[in-house]
Structure formats: structure tokens, C-alpha cells
C-alpha positions as CSV (number, residue, x, y, z in Angstrom):
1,X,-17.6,-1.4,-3.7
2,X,-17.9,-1.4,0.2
3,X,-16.2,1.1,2.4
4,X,-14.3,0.4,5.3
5,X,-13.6,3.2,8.1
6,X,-10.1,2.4,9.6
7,X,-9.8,3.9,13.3
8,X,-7.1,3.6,16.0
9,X,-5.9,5.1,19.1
10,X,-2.5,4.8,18.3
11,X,-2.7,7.9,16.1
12,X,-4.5,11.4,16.0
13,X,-8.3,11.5,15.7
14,X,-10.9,14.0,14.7
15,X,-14.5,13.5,14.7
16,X,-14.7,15.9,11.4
17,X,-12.6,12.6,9.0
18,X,-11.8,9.4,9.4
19,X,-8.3,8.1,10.2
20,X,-8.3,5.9,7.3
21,X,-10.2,4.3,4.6
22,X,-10.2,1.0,2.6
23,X,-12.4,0.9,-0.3
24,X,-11.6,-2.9,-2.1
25,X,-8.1,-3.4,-2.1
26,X,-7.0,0.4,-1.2
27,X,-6.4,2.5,2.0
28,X,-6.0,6.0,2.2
29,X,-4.9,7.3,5.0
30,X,-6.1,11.2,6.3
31,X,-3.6,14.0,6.8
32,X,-1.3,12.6,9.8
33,X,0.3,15.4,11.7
34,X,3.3,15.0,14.1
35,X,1.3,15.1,17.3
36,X,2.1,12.2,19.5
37,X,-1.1,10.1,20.5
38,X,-0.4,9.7,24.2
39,X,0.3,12.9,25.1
40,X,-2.0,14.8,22.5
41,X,1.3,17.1,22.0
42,X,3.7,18.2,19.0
43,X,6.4,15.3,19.0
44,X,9.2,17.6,19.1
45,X,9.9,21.2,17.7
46,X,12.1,20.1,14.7
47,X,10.8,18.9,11.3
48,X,12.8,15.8,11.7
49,X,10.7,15.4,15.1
50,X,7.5,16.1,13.6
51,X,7.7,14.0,10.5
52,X,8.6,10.9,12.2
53,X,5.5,10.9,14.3
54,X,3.3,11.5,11.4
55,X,5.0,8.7,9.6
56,X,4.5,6.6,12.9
57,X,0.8,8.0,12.8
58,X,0.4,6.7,9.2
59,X,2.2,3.3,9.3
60,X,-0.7,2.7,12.7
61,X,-3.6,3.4,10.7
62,X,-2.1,1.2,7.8
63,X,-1.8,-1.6,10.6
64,X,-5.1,-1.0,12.1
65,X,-6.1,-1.8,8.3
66,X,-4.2,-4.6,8.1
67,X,-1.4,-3.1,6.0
68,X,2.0,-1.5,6.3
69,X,4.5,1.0,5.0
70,X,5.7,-1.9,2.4
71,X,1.9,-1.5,0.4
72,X,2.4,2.3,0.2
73,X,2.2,3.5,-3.3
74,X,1.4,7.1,-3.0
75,X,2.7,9.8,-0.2
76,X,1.3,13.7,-0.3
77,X,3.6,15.9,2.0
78,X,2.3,18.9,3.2
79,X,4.8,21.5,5.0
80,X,4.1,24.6,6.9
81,X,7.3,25.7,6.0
82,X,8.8,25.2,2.7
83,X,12.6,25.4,4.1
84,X,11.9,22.1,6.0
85,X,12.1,20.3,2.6
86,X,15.4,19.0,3.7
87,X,15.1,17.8,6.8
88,X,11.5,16.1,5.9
89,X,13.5,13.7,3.5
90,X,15.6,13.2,6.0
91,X,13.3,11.6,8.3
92,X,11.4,10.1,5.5
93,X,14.2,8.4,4.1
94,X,14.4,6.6,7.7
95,X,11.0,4.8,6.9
96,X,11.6,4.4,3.1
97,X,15.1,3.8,2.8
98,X,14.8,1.3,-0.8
99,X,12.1,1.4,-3.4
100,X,10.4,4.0,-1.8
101,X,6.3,5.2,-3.2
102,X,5.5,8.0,-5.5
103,X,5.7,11.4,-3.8
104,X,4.3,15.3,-3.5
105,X,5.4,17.8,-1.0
106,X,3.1,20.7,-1.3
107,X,2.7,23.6,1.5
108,X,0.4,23.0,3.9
109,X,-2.3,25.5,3.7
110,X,-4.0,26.3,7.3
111,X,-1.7,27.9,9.8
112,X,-1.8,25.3,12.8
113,X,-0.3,26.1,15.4
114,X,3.1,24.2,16.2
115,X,2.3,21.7,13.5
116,X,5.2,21.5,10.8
117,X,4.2,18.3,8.6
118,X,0.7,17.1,7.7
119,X,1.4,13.5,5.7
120,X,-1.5,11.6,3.6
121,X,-0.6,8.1,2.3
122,X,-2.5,5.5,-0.3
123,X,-1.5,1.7,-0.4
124,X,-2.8,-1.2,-2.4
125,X,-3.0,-5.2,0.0
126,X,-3.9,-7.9,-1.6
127,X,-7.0,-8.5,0.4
């Protein structure tokens, strides 16, 4: 099976992983954090804030891959804080309001500075 390495500017970049990867019919997208491309900054201070941006940060690599939010089956959540439960699933219920994927939250291990939310996503195209 061939591998694909996904890569856009419209989200957060590291030489040390790849952004995303498709491998047949499935992309997995890397740990998106809730840094705002353009500006290389934390997208806000609040976990609402945060979470929204990685989501954005996921659903561009999905598009760079020629998928979207609708092909996700699978979403790992990784807080720094385990009080932000609640207001994570508040902003992810704004991206999967209806029939929404499988889901983890887990804590996120490293300590990163300002970073709240680190979100990983796997979804299945037809192509």
C-alpha cells in the first residue's frame, strides 16, 4: 500500500511529523494544537478558543487530502487540563453537531506552553 504525506500551510507544521497521512483509502491526521497558522500564535486563551483552531487545523489537512470533517471516523483529544472537558465538547459539538465519530479525550502529556488541546483525527474517502 502507498503512502501519501498530506502538507498545508493552512495549519501548524513541524519538520519532526507530517501534517497528515493517507495510506489507501485512510488519512490520519497528526496532533493539531490550537495555534493559528498566520500568526504562529495560541488562537485565544480559553479552551473553547483553542479547540476551535485545532479543529480548523484538522478539517485543512483533511482538505489538503481531499477529504473533510464528514469522512471522520475517529477523534483522540488530548487536554492539558482535565477541567476543560467541558468546554472542549462545547466547541466540538460546533463542528460535529449530528452523527458525530468515535471519540477519546485523554491528558495531554508534555507541558507546552499556552497550548490547551492537542486533537488527532482518522477518516476513511472513497478514493
Amino acid at each position: 500500500m502507498s503512502r501519501e504525506i498530506i502538507s498545508t500551510e493552512n495549519a501548524p507544521s513541524s519538520p519532526l511529523y507530517s501534517q497528515g497521512v493517507r495510506a489507501g483509502s485512510v488519512i490520519y491526521v497528526s496532533g493539531m494544537v490550537g495555534i493559528d497558522p498566520a500568526t504562529g500564535q495560541p488562537a485565544g486563551s480559553s479552551i473553547q478558543e483553542q479547540t476551535q483552531q485545532a479543529l480548523r487545523n484538522c478539517e485543512a489537512v483533511l482538505h489538503a487530502g481531499g477529504s473533510s470533517l464528514a469522512d471522520v471516523t475517529l477523534v483522540t483529544v488530548l487536554l492539558a487540563q482535565p477541567d476543560d472537558f467541558a468546554g472542549m465538547n462545547e466547541a466540538f459539538a460546533e463542528f460535529f453537531d449530528s452523527a458525530p465519530p468515535a471519540r477519546a479525550v485523554a491528558r495531554l502529556g508534555p507541558v507546552l506552553e499556552n497550548i490547551l488541546v492537542s486533537i488527532m483525527m482518522t477518516a476513511h474517502t472513497e478514493s
